[in-house]
DSSP file (Angstrom, degrees, kcal/mol; ACC not computed):
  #  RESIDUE AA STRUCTURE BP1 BP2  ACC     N-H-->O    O-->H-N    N-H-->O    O-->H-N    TCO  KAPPA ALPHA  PHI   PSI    X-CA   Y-CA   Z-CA
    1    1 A X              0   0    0      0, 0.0     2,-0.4     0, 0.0    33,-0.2   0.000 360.0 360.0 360.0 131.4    1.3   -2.2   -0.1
    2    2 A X  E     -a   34   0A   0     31,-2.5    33,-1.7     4,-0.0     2,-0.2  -0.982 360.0-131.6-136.8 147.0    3.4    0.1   -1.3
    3    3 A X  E >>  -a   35   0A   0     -2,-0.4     3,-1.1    31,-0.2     4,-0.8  -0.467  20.4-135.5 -73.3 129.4    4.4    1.2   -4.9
    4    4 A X  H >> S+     0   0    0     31,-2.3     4,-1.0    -2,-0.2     3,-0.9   0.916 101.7  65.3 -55.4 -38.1    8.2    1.5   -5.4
    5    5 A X  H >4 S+     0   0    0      1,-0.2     3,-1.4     2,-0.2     4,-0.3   0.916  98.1  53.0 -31.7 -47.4    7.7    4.9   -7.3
    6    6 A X  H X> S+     0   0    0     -3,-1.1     3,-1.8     1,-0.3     4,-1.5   0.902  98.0  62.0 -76.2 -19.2    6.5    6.5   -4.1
    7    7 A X  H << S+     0   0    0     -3,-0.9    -1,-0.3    -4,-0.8    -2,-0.2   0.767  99.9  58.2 -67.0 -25.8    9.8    5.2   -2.4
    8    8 A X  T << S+     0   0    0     -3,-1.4    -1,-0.3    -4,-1.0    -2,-0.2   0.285 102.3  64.1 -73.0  -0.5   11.7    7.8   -5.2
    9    9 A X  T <4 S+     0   0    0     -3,-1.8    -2,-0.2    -4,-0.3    -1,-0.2   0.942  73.4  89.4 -74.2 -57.2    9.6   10.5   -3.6
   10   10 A X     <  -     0   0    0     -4,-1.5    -1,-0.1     1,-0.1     2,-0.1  -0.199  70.0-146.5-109.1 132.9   10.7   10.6   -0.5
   11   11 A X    >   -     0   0    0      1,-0.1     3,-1.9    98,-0.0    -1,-0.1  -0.159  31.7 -97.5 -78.5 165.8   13.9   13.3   -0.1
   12   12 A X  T 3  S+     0   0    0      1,-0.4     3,-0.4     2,-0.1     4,-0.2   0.849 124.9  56.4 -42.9 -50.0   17.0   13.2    2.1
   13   13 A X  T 3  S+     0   0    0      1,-0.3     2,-1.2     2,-0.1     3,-0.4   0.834 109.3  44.9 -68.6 -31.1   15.3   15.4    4.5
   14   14 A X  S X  S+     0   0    0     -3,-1.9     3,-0.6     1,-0.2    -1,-0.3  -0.348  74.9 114.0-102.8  63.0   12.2   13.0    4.9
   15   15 A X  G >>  +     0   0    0     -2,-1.2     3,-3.2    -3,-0.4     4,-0.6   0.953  50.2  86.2 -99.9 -31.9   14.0    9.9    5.3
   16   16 A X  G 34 S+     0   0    0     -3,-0.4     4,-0.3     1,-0.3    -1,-0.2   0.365  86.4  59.9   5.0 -36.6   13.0    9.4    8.7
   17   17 A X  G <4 S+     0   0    0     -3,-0.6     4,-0.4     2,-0.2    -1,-0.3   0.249  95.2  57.6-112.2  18.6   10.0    7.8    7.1
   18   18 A X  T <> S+     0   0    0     -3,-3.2     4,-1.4    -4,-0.2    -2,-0.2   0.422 108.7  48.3 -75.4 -21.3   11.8    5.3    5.4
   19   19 A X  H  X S+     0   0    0     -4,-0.6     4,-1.6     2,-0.2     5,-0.2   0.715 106.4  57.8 -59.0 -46.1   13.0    4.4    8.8
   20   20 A X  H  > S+     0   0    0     -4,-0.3     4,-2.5    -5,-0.2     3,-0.4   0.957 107.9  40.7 -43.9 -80.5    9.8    4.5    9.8
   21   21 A X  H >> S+     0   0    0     -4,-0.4     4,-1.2     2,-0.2     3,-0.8   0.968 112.9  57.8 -44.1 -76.2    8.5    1.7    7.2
   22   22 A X  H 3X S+     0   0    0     -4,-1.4     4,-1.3     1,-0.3    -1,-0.2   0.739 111.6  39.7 -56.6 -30.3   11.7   -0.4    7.8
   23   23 A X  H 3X S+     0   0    0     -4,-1.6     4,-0.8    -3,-0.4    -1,-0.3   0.903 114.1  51.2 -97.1 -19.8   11.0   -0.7   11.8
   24   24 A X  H X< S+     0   0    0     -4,-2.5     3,-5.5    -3,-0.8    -2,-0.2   0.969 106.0  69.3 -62.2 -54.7    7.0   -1.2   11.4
   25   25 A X  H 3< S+     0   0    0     -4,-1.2     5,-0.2     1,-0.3    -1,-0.2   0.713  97.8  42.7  10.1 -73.6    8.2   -3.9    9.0
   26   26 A X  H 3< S+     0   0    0     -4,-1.3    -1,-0.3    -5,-0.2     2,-0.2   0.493  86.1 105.9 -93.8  14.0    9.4   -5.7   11.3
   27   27 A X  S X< S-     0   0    0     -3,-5.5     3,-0.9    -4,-0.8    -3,-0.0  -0.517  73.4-124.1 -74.0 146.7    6.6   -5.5   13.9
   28   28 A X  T 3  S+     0   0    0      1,-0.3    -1,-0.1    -2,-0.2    -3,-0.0   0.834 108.8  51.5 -51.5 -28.9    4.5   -8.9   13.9
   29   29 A X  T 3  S+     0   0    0     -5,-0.1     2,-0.6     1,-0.1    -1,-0.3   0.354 103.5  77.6-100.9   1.1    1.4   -7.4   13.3
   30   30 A X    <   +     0   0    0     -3,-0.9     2,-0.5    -5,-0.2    -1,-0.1  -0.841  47.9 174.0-101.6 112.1    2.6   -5.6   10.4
   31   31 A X        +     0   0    0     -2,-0.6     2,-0.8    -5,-0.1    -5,-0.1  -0.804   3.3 175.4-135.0 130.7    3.4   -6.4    7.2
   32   32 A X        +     0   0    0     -2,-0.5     2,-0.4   -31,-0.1    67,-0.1  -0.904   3.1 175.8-133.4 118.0    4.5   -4.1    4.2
   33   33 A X        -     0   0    0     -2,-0.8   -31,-2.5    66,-0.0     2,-0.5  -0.659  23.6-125.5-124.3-170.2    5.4   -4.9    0.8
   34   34 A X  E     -a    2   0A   0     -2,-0.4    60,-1.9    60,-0.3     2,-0.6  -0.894  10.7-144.2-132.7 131.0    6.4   -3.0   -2.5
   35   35 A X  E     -a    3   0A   0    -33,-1.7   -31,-2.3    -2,-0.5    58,-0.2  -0.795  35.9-130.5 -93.9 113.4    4.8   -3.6   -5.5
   36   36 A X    >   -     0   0    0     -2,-0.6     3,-2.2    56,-0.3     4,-0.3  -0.284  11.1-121.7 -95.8 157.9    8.1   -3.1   -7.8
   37   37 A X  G >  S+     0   0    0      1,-0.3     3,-1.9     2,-0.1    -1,-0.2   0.815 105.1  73.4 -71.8 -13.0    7.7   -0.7  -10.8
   38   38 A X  G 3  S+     0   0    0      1,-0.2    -1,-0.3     2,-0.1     3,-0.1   0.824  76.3  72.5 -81.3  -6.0    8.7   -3.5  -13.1
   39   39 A X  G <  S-     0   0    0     -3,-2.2    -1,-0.2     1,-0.1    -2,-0.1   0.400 103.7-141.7 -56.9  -1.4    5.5   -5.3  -12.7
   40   40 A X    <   -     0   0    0     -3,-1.9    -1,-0.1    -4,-0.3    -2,-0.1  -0.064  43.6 -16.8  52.8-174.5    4.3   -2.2  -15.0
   41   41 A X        +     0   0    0     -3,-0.1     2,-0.4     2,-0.1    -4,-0.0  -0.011  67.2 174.8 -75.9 164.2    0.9   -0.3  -14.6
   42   42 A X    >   -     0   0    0      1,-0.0     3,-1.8    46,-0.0     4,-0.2  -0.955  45.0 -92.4-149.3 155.9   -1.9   -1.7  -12.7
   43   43 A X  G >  S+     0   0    0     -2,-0.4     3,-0.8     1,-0.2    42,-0.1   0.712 115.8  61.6 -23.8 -45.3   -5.2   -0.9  -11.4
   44   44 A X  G >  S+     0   0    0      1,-0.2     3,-0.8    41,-0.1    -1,-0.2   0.567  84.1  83.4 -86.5 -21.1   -4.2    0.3   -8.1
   45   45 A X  G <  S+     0   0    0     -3,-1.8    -1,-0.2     1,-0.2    -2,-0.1   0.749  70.6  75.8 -65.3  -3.4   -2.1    3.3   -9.8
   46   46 A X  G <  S-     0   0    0     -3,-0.8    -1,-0.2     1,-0.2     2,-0.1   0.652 119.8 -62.5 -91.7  -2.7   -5.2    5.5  -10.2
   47   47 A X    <   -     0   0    0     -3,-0.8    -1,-0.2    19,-0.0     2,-0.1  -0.499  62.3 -78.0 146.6 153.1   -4.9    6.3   -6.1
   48   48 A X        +     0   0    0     -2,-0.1    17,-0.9    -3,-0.1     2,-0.3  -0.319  37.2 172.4 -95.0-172.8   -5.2    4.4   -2.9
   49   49 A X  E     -B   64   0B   0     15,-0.1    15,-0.2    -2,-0.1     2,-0.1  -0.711  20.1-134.1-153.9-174.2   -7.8    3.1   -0.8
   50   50 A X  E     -B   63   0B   0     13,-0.9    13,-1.2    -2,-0.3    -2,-0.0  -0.553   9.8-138.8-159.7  89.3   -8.2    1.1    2.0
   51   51 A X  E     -B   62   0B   0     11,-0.2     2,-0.3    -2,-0.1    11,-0.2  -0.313  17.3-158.5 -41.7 127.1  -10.5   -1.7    2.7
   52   52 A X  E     -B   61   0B   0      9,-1.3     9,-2.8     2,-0.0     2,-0.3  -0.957   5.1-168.8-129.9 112.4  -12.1   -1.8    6.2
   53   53 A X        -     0   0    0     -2,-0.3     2,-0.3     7,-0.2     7,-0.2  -0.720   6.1-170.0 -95.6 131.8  -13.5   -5.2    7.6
   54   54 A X        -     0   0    0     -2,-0.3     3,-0.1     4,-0.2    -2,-0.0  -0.856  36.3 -85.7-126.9 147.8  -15.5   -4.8   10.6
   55   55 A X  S    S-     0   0    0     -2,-0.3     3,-0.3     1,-0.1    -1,-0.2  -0.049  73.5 -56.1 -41.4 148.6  -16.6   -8.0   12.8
   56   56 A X  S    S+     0   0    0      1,-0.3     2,-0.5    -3,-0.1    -1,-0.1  -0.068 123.1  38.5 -46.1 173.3  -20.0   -9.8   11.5
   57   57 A X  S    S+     0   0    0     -3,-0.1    -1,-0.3     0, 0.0    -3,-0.0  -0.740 107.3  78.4 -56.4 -10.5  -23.2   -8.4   11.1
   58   58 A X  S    S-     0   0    0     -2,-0.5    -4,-0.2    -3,-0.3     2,-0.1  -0.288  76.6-135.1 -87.1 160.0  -21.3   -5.1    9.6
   59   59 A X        -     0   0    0      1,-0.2     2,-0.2    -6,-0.1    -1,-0.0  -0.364  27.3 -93.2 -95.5 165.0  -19.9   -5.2    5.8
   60   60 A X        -     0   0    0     -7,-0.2     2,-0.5    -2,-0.1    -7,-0.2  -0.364  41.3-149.7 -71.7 153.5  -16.4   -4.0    4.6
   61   61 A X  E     -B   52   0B   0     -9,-2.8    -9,-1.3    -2,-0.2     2,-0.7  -0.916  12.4-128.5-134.6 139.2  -16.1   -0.6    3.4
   62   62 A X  E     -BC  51  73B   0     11,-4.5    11,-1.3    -2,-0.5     2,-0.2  -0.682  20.2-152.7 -93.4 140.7  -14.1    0.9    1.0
   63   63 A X  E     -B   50   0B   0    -13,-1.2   -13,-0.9    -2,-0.7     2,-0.4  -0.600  16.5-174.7 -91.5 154.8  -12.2    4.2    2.3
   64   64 A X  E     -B   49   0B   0      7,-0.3     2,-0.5    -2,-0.2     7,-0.4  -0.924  16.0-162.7-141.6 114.6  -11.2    6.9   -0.6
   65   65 A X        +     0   0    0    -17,-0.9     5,-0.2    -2,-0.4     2,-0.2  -0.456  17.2 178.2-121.2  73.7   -9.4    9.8   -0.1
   66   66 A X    >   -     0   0    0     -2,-0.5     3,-1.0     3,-0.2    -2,-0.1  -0.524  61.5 -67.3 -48.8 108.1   -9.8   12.4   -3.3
   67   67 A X  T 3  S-     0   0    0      1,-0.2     3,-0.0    -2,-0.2    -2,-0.0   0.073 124.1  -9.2  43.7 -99.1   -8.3   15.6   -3.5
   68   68 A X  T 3  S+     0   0    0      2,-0.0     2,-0.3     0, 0.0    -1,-0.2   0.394 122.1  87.4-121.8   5.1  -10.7   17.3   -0.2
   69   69 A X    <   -     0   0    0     -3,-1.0    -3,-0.2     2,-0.0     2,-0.2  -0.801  63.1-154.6-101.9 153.6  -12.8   14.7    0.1
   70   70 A X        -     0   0    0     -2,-0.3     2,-0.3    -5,-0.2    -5,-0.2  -0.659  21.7-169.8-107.5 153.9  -13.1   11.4    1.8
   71   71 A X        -     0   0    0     -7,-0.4     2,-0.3    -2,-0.2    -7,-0.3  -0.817   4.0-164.8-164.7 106.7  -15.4    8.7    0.1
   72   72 A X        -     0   0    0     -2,-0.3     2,-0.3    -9,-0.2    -9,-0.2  -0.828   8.9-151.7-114.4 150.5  -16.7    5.2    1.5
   73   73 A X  B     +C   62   0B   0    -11,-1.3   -11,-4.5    -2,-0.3    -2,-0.0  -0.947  21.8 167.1-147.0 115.4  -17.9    2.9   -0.4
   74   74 A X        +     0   0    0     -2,-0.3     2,-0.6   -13,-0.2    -1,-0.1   0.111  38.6 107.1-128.8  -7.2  -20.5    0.4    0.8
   75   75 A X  S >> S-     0   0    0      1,-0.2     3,-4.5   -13,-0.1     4,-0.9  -0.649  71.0-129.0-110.7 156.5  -22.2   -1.6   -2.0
   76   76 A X  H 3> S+     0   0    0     -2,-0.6     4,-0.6     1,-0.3    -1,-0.2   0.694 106.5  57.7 -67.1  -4.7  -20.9   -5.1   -2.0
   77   77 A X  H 3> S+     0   0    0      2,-0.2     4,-1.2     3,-0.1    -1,-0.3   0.857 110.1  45.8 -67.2 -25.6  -20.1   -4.7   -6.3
   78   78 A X  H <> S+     0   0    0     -3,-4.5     4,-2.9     1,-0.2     5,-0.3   0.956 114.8  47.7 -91.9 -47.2  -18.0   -1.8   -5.4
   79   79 A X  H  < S+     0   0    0     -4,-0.9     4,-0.3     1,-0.2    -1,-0.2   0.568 107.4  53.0 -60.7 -11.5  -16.1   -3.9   -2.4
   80   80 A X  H  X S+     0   0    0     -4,-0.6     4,-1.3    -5,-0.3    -1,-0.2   0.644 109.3  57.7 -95.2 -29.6  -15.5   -7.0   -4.4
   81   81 A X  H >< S+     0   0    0     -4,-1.2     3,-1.1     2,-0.2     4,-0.3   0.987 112.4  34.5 -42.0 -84.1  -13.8   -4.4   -6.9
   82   82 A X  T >X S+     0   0    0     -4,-2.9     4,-3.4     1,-0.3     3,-1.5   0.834 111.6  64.1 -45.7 -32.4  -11.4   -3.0   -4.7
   83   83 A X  H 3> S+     0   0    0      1,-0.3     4,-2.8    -4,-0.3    -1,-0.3   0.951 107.2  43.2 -64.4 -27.4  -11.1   -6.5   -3.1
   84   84 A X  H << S+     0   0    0     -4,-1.3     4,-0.5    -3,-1.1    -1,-0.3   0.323 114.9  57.5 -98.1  -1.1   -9.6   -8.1   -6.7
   85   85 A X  H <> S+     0   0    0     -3,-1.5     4,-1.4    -4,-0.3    -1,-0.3   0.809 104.1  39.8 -93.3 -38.4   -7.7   -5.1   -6.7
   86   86 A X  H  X S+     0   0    0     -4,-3.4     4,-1.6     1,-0.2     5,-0.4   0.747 114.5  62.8 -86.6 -26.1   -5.9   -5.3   -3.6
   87   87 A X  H >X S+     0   0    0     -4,-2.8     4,-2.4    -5,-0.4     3,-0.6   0.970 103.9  43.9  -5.2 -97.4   -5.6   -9.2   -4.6
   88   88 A X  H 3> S+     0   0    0     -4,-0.5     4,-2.3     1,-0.3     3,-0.5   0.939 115.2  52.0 -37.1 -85.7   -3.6   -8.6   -7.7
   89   89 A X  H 3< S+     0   0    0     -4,-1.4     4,-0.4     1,-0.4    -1,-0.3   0.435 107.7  44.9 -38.7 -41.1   -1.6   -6.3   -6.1
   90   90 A X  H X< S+     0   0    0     -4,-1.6     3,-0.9    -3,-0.6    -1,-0.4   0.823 114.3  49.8 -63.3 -51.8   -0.7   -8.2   -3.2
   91   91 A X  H 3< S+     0   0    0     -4,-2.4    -2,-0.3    -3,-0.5    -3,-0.2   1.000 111.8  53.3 -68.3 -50.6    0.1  -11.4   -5.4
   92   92 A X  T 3< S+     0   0    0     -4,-2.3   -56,-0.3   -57,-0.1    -1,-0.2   0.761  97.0  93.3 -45.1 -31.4    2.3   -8.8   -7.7
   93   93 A X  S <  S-     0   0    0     -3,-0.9   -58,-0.2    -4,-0.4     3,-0.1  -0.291  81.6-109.3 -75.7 152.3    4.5   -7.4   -4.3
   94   94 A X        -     0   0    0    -60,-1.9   -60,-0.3     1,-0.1     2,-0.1  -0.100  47.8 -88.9 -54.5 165.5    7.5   -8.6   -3.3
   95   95 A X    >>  -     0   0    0    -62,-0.1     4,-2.5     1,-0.1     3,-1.6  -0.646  42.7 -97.4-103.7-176.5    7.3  -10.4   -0.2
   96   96 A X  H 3> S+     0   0    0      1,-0.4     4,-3.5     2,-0.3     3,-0.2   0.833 123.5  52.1 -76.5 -54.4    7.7   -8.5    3.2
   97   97 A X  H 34 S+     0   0    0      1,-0.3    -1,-0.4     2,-0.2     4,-0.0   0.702 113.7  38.6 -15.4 -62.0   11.9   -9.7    2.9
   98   98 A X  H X> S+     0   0    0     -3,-1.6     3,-1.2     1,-0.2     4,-1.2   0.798 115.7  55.5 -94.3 -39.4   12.6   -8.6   -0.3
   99   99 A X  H 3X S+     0   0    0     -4,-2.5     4,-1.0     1,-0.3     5,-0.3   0.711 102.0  51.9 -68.6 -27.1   10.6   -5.6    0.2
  100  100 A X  H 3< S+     0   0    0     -4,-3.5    -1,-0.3    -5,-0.3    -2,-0.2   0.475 107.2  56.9-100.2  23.0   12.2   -4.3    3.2
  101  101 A X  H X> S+     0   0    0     -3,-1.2     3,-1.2     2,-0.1     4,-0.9   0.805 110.1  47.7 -77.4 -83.7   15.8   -4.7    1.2
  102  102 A X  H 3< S+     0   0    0     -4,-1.2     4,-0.3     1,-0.2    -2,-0.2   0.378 108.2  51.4 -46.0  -8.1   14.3   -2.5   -1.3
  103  103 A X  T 3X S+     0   0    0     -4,-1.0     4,-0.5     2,-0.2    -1,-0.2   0.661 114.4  47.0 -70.5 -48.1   13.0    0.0    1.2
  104  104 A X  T X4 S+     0   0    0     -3,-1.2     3,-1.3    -5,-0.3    -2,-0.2   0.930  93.1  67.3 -22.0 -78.9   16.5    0.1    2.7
  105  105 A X  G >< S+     0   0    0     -4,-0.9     3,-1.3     1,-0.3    -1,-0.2   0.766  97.6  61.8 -26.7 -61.8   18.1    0.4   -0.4
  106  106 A X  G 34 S+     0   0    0     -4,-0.3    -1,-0.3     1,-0.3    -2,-0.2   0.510  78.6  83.9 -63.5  -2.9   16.2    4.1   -0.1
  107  107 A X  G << S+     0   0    0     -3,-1.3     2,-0.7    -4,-0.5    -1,-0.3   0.803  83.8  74.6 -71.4 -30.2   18.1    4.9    3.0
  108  108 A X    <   -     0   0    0     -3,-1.3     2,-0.3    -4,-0.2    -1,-0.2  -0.891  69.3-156.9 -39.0  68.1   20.6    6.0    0.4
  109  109 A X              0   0    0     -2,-0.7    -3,-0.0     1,-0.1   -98,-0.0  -0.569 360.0 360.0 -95.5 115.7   20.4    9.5   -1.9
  110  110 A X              0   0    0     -2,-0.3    -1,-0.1     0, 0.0    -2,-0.0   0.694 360.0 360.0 -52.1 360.0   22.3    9.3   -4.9
């Protein structure tokens, strides 16, 4: 997932990693979409995270990466959080098509 705001970060000189997005895109095992700013604010703006599912017996954990700290988070209220966040978010994004137009699109500096 990625937010369309962070796609207005990145400057002429780093465009390279808009290139970047556009060919993992289109790897099989990859899939990235953009949650477009007209869906308005959301849960998921306050920073990202990353759910990591590990094979049975081990649980997911959630990763957090705060200012100069790192933060996992392991008890299963706190992983069903993030999971209904990363939910939403996913049902809110464009799908991976229409998302890699609008990534494109950033190939392009006014």
């Amino acid at each position: 997932m990625v937010d369309e705001t962070a796609l207005y970060r990145v400057t002429p000189d780093l465009s390279d990693q808009i290139e970047y997005l556009l060919e993992a895109s289109m790897r099989p095992n990859t899939g990235i979409q953009v949650l477009p700013i007209a869906r308005g604010p959301h849960e998921a703006m306050t920073g990202q995270f990353v759910i990591m599912d590990f094979p049975p017996p081990d649980l997911s954990v959630v990763y957090l990466e705060v200012m100069s700290e790192e933060l996992y988070l392991e008890k299963p209220g706190q992983i069903t959080h993030y999971q209904r966040v990363y939910d939403y978010v996913q049902a809110e994004a464009l799908p991976a098509d229409e998302s890699r137009t609008i990534i494109r699109s950033r190939l392009t500096f006014p």
